[in-house]
KOLRO-88248 format. One line per 8 residues: number of its first residue (from 1); their letters; for each residue x, y, z of N, C-alpha, C. Coordinates in pm, whole numbers. Layout:
N
NUM> a> X/Y/Z/X/Y/Z/X/Y/Z; ... $
***
This chain:
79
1> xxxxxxxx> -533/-370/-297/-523/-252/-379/-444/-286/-504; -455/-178/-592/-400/-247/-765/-333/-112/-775; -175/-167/-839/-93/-58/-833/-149/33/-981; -132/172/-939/-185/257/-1033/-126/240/-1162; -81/144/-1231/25/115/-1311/-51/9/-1424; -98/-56/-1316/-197/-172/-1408/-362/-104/-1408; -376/3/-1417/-455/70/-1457/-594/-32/-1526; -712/-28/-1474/-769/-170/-1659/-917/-35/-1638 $
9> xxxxxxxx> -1012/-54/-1752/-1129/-45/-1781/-1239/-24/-1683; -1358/54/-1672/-1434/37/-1564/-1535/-112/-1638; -1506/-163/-1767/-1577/-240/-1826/-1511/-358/-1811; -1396/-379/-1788/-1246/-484/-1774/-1309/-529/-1614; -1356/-418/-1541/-1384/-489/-1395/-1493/-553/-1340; -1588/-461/-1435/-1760/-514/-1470/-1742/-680/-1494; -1648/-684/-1594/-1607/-848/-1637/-1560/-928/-1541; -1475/-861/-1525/-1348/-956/-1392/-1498/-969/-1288 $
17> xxxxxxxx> -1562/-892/-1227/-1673/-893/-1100/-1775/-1027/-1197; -1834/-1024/-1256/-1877/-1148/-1365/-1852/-1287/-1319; -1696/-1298/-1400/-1630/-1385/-1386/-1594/-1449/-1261; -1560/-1341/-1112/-1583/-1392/-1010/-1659/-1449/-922; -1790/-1385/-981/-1936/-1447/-889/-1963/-1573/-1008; -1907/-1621/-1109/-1918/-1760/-1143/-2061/-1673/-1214; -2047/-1581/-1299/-2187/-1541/-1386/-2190/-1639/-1508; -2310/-1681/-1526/-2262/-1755/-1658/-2405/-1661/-1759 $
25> xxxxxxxx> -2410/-1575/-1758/-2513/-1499/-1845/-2454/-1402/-1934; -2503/-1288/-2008/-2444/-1207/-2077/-2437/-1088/-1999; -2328/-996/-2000/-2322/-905/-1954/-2341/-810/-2080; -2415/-691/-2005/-2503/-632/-2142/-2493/-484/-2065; -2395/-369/-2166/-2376/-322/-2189/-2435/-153/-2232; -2538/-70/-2155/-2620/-9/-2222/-2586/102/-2307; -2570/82/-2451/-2547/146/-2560/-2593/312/-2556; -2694/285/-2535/-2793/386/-2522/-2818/536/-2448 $
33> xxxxxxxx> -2673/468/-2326/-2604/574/-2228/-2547/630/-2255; -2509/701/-2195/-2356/796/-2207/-2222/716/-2189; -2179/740/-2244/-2048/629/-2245/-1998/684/-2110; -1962/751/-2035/-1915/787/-1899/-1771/763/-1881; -1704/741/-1767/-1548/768/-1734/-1516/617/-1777; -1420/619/-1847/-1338/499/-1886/-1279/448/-1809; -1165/486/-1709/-1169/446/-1612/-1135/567/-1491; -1081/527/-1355/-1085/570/-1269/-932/542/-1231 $
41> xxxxxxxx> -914/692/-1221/-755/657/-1192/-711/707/-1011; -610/617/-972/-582/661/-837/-484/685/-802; -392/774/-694/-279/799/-694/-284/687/-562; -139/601/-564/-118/552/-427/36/609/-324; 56/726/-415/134/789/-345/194/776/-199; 38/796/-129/-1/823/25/54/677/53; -42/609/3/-20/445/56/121/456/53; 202/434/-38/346/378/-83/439/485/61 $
49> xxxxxxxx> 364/571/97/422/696/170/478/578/349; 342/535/350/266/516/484/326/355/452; 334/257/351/348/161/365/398/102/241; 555/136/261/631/91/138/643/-17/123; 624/-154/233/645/-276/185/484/-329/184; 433/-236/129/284/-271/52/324/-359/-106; 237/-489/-87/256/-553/-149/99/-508/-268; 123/-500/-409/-10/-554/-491/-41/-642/-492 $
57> xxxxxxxx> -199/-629/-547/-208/-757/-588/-259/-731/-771; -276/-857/-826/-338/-818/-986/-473/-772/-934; -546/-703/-1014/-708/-647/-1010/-762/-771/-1004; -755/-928/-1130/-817/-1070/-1086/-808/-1072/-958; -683/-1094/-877/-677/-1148/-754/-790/-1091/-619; -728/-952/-687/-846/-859/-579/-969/-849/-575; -992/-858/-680/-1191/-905/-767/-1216/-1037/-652; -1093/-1159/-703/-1209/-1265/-654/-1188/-1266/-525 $
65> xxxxxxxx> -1045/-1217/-428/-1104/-1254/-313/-1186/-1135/-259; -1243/-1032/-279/-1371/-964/-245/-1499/-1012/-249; -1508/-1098/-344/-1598/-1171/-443/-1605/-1281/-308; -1505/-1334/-289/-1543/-1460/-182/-1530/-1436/-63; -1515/-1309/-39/-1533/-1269/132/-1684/-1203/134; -1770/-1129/24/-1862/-1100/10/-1970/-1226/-2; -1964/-1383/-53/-2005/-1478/-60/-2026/-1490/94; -1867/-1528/125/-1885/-1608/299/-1977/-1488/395 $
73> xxxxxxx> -1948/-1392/364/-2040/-1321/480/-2135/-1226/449; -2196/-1300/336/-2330/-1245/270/-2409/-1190/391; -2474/-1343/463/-2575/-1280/573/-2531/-1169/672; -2449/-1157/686/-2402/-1073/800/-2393/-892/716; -2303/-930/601/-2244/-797/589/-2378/-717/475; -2479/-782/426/-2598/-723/367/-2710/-649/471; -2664/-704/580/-2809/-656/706/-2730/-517/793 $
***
């Protein structure tokens, strides 16, 4: 989880998710849309409530290891 503090972009994560699966193409942007919610904000109140020696992590960190637990158990966790 990413402390509500380091707040980033729903476009900042689009990137970071990119960058983690090793994309080497353009990420493309559709102009044409509605620009929609910038980002998504969360309270971790509850968490911090329930588990104060909850550690963060940066949003990178959390991107890639999702990114490489979604790799290792592609076959399993897609079916």
């Amino acid at each position: 989880s990413v402390d509500e503090s380091a707040e980033v972009s729903i476009r900042d994560v689009a990137l970071a998710v990119a960058k983690a699966m090793k994309f080497e193409g353009e990420v493309v942007f559709d102009k044409e849309k509605a620009d929609g919610q910038f980002k998504k904000t969360a309270c971790n109140k509850k968490l911090r409530g329930l588990r104060p020696e909850y550690e963060f992590v940066s949003i990178q960190d959390g991107i890639q290891k999702s990114v490489d637990w979604f790799v290792e158990n592609y076959e399993t966790a897609r079916k």
